[in-house]
MIDRENKOL-538751 format. One record per residue (C-alpha): residue number from 1; residue in one letter; x, y, z. Coordinates in Angstrom, 1 decimal, decimal comma. Example, Ala and Ser with C-alpha at 12.3 -4.5 7.8 and 13.67 -1.06 7.14 Angstrom:
2
@seq 1	type A	px 12,3	py -4,5	pz 7,8
@seq 2	type S	px 13,7	py -1,1	pz 7,1
***
This chain:
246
@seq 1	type X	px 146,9	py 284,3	pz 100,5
@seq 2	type X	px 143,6	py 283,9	pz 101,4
@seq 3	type X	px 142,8	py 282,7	pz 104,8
@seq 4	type X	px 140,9	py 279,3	pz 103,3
@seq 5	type X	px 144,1	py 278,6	pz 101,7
@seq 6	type X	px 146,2	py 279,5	pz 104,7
@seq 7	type X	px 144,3	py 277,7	pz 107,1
@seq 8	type X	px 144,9	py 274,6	pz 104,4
@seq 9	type X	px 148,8	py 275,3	pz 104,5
@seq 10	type X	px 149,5	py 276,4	pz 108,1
@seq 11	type X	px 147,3	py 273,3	pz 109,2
@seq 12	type X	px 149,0	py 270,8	pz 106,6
@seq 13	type X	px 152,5	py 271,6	pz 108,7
@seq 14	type X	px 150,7	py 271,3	pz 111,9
@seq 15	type X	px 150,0	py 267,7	pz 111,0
@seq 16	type X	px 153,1	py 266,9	pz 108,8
@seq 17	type X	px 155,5	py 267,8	pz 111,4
@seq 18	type X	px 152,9	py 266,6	pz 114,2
@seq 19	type X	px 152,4	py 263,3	pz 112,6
@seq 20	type X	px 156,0	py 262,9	pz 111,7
@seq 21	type X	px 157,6	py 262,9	pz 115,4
@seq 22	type X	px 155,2	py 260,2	pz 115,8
@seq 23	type X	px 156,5	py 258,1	pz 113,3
@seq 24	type X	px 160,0	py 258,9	pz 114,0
@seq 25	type X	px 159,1	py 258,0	pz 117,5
@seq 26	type X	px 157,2	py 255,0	pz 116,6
@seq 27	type X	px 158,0	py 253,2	pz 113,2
@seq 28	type X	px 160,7	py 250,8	pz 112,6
@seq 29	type X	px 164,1	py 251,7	pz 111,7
@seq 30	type X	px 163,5	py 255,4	pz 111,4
@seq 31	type X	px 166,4	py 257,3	pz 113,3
@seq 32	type X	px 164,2	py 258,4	pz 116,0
@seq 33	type X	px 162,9	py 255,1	pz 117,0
@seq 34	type X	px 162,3	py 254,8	pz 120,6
@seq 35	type X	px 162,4	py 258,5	pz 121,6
@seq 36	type X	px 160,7	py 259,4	pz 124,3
@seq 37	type X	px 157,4	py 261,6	pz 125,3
@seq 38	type X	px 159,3	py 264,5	pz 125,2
@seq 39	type X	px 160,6	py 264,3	pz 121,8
@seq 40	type X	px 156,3	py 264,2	pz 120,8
@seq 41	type X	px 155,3	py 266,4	pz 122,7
@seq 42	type X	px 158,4	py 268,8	pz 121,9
@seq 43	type X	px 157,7	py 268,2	pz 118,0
@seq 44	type X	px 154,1	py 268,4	pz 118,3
@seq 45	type X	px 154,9	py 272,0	pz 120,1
@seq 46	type X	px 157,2	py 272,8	pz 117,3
@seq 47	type X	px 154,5	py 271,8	pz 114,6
@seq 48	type X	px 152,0	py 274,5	pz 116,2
@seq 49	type X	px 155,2	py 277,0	pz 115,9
@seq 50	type X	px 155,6	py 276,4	pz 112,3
@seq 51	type X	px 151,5	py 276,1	pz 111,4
@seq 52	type X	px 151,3	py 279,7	pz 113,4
@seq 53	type X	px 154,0	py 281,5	pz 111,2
@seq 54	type X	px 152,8	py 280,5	pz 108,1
@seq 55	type X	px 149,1	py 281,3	pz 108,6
@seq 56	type X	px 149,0	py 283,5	pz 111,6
@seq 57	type X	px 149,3	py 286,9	pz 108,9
@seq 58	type X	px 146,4	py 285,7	pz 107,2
@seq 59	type X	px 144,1	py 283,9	pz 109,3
@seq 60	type X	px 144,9	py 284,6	pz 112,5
@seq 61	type X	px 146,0	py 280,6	pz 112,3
@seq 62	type X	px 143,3	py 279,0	pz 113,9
@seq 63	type X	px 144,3	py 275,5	pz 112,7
@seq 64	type X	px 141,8	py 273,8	pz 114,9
@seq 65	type X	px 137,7	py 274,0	pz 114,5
@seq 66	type X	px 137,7	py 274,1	pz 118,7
@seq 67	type X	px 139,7	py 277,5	pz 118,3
@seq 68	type X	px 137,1	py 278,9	pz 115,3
@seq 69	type X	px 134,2	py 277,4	pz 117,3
@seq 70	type X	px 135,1	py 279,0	pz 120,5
@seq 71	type X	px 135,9	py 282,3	pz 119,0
@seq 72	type X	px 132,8	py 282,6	pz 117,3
@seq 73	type X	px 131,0	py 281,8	pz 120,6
@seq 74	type X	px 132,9	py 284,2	pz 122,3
@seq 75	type X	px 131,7	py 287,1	pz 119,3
@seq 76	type X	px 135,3	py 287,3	pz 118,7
@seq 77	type X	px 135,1	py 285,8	pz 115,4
@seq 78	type X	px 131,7	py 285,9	pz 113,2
@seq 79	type X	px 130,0	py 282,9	pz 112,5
@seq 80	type X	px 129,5	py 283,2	pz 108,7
@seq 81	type X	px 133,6	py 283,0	pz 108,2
@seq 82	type X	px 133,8	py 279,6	pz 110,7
@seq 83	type X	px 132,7	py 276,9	pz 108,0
@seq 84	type X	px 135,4	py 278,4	pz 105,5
@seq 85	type X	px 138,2	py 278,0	pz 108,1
@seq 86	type X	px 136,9	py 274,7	pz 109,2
@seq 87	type X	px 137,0	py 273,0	pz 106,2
@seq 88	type X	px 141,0	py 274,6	pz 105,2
@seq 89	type X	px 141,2	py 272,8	pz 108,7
@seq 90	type X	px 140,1	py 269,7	pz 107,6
@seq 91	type X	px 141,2	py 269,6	pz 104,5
@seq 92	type X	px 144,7	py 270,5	pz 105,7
@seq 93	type X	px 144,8	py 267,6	pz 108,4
@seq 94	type X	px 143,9	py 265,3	pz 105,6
@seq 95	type X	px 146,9	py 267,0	pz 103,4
@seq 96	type X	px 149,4	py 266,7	pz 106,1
@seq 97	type X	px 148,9	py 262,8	pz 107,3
@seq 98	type X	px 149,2	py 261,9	pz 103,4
@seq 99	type X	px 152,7	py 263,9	pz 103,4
@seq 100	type X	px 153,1	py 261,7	pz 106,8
@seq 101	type X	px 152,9	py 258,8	pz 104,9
@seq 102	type X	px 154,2	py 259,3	pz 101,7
@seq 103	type X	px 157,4	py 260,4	pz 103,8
@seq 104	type X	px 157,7	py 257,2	pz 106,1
@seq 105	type X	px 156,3	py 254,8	pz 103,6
@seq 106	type X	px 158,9	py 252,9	pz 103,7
@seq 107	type X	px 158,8	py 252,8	pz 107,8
@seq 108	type X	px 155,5	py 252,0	pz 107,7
@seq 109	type X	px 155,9	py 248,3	pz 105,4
@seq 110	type X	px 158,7	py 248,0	pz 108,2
@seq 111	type X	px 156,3	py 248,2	pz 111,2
@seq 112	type X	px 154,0	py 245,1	pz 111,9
@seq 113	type X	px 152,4	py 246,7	pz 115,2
@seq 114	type X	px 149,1	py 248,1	pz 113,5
@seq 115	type X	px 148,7	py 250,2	pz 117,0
@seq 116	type X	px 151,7	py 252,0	pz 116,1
@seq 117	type X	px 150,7	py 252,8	pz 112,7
@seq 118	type X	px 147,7	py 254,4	pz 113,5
@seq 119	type X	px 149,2	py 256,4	pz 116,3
@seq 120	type X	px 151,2	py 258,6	pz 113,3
@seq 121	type X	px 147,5	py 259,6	pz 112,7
@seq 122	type X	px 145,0	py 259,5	pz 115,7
@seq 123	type X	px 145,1	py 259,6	pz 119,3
@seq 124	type X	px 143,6	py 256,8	pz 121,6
@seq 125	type X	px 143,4	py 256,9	pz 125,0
@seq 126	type X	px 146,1	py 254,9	pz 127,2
@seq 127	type X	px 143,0	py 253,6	pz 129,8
@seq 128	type X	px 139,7	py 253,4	pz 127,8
@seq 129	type X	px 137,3	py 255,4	pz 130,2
@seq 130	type X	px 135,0	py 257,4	pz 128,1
@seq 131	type X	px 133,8	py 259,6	pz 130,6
@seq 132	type X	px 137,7	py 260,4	pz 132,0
@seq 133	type X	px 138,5	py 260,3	pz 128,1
@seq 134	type X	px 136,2	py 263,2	pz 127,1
@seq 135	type X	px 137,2	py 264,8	pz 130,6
@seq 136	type X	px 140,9	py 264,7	pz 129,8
@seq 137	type X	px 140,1	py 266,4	pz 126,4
@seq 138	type X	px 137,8	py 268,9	pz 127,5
@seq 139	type X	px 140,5	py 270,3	pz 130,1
@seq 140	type X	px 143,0	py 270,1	pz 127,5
@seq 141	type X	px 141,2	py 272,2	pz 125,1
@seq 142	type X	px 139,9	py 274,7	pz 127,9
@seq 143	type X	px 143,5	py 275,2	pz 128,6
@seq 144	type X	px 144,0	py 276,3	pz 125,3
@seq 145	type X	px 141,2	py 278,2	pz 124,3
@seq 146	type X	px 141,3	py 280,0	pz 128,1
@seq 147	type X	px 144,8	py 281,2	pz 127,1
@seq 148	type X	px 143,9	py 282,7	pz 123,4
@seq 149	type X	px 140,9	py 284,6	pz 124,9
@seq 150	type X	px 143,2	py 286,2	pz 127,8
@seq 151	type X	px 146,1	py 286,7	pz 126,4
@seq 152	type X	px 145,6	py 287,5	pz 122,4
@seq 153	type X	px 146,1	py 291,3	pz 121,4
@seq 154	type X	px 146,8	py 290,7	pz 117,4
@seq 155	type X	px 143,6	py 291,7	pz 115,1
@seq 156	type X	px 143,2	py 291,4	pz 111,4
@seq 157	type X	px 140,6	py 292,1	pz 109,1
@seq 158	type X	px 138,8	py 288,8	pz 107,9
@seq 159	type X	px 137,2	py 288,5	pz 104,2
@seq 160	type X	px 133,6	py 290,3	pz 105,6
@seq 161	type X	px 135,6	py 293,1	pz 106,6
@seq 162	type X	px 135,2	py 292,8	pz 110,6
@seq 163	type X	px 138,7	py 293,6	pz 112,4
@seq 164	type X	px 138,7	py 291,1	pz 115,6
@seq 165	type X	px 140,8	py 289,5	pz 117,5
@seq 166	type X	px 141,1	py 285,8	pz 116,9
@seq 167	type X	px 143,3	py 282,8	pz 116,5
@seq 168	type X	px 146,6	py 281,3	pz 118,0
@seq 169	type X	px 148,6	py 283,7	pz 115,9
@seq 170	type X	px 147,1	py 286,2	pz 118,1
@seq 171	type X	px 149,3	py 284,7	pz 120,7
@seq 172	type X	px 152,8	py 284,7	pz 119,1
@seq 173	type X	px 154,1	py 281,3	pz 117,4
@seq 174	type X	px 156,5	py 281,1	pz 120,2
@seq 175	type X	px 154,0	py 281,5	pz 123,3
@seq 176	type X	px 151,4	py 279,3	pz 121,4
@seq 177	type X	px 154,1	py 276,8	pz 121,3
@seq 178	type X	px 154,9	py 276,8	pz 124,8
@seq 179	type X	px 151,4	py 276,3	pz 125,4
@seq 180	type X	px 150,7	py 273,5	pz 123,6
@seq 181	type X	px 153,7	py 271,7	pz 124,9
@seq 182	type X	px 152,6	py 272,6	pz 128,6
@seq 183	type X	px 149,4	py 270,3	pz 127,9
@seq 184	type X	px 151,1	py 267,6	pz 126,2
@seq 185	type X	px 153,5	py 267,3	pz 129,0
@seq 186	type X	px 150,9	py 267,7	pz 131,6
@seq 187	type X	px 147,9	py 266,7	pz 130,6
@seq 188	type X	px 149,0	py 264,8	pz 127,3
@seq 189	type X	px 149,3	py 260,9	pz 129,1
@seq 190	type X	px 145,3	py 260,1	pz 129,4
@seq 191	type X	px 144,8	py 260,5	pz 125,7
@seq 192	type X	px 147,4	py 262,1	pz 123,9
@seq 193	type X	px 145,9	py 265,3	pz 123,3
@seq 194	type X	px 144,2	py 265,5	pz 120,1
@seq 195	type X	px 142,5	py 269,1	pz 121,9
@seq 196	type X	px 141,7	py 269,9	pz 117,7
@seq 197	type X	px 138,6	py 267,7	pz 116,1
@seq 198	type X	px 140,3	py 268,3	pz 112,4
@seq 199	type X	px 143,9	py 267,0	pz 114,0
@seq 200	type X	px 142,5	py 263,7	pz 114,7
@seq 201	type X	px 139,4	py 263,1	pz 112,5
@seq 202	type X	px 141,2	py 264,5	pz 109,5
@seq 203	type X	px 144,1	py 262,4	pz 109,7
@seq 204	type X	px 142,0	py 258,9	pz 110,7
@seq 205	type X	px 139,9	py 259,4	pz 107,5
@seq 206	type X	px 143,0	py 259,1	pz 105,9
@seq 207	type X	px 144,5	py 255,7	pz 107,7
@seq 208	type X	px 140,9	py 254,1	pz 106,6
@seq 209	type X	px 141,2	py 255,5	pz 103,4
@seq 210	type X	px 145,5	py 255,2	pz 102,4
@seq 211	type X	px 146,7	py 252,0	pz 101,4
@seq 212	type X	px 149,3	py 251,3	pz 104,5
@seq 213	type X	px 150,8	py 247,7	pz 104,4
@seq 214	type X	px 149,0	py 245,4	pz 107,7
@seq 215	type X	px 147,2	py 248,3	pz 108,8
@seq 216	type X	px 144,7	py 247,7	pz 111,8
@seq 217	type X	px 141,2	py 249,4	pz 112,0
@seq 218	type X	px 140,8	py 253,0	pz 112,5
@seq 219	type X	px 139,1	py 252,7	pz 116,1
@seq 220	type X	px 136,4	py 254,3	pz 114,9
@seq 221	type X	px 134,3	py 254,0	pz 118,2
@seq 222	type X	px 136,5	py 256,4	pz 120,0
@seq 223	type X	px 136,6	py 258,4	pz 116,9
@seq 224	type X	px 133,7	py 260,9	pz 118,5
@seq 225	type X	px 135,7	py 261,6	pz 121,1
@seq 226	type X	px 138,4	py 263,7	pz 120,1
@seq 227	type X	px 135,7	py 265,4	pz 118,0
@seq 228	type X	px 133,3	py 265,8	pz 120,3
@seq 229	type X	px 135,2	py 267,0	pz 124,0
@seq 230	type X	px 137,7	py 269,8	pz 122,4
@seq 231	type X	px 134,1	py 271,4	pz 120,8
@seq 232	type X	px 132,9	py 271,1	pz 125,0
@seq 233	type X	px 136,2	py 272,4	pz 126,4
@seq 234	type X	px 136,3	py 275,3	pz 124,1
@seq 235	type X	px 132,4	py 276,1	pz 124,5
@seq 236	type X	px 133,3	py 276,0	pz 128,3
@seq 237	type X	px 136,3	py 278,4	pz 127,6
@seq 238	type X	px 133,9	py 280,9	pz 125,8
@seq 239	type X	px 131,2	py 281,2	pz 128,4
@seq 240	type X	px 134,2	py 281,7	pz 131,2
@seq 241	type X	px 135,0	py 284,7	pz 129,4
@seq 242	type X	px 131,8	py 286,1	pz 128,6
@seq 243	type X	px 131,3	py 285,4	pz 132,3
@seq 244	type X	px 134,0	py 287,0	pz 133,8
@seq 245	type X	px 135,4	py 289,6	pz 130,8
@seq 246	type X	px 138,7	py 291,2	pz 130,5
***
């Protein structure tokens, strides 16, 4: 497997299982309905388990263009391989959120609350503050990205032939796991942690673009923020280790 195609696949089950504990969560008459945060933020934890154990052999599973981005900046990944991985990632996202809603479709026509609906693809933020918005996601990211660069120790070679270390695989699917369900517990209530641009762009593209019955708008005006602030935090987490090393 290349690691364009697994970056498509382990991404696609980031957001499939992702997206789906949302609508369990969230749509009508599923079985889950009315779960609670930890059910999402366990499920979206698990999601980041299963993404890492598919592509973590082949890619390093990066899954998210904050992790490639800050890697590269951090000259533990080369720049030329980062737009090949980041559009697997988006292409993946998109994949995923269509399995999302070709799975719930039904759960979906039963679901008047537009909000709702969208939530099974994109985050907003619970208080609309864009400064605290961008805030909440830049720490959430740093978190992550902070944690790869100090605690990876897995290598691979990538298709240019450089062996580096790089990617949440580098972690272990289980610790990765852990740490993404730390921040969603603790740091997950401001905005609901997108902390991955393709994770929330990727799947809004496809609630403007898939025919879901009473749908609302796809907020497009916070859009560039869970874009945007995971690029930030993860820029930030790459100068912190350059700046303080090993």
């Amino acid at each position: 497997m290349t690691p364009f195609i697994a970056e498509i696949l382990g991404t696609a089950i980031l957001i499939l299982l992702g997206g789906g504990v949302v609508a369990n969560v969230s749509l009508n008459k599923t079985i889950g309905q009315g779960s609670d945060w930890i059910v999402v933020t366990t499920g979206w934890a698990l999601a980041v388990f299963a993404g890492v154990v598919v592509a973590g052999p082949y890619s390093g599973a990066h899954l998210n263009p904050a992790v490639t981005i800050g890697l590269a900046i951090a000259g533990l990944f080369p720049w030329e391989d980062a737009p090949t991985y980041i559009a697997g990632e988006f292409l993946g996202a998109m994949l995923g959120a269509t399995l999302v809603y070709v799975m719930y479709k039904n759960h979906f026509d039963e679901t008047e609350d537009g909000g709702a609906k969208r939530a099974v693809f994109c985050t907003a933020p619970a208080i609309p503050d864009t400064f605290r918005n961008v805030i909440s996601e830049v720490i959430g990211t740093f978190v992550l990205l902070i944690t790869v660069f100090y605690f990876a120790d897995a290598s691979f070679e990538t298709e240019t032939g450089t062996t580096t270390k790089v990617g949440l695989g580098a972690l272990g699917a289980i610790p990765v796991a852990f740490i993404v369900w730390a921040i969603g517990l603790s740091l997950g209530g401001t905005t609901g942690y997108a902390i991955n641009p393709a994770r929330d762009l990727g799947p809004r593209i496809m609630h403007a673009i898939l025919p879901i019955k009473g749908k609302i708008d796809s907020n497009w005006g916070y859009a560039w923020v869970p874009v945007v602030a995971p690029l930030i935090g993860a820029a930030l987490a790459a100068l912190v280790f350059l700046t303080l090393g090993k």
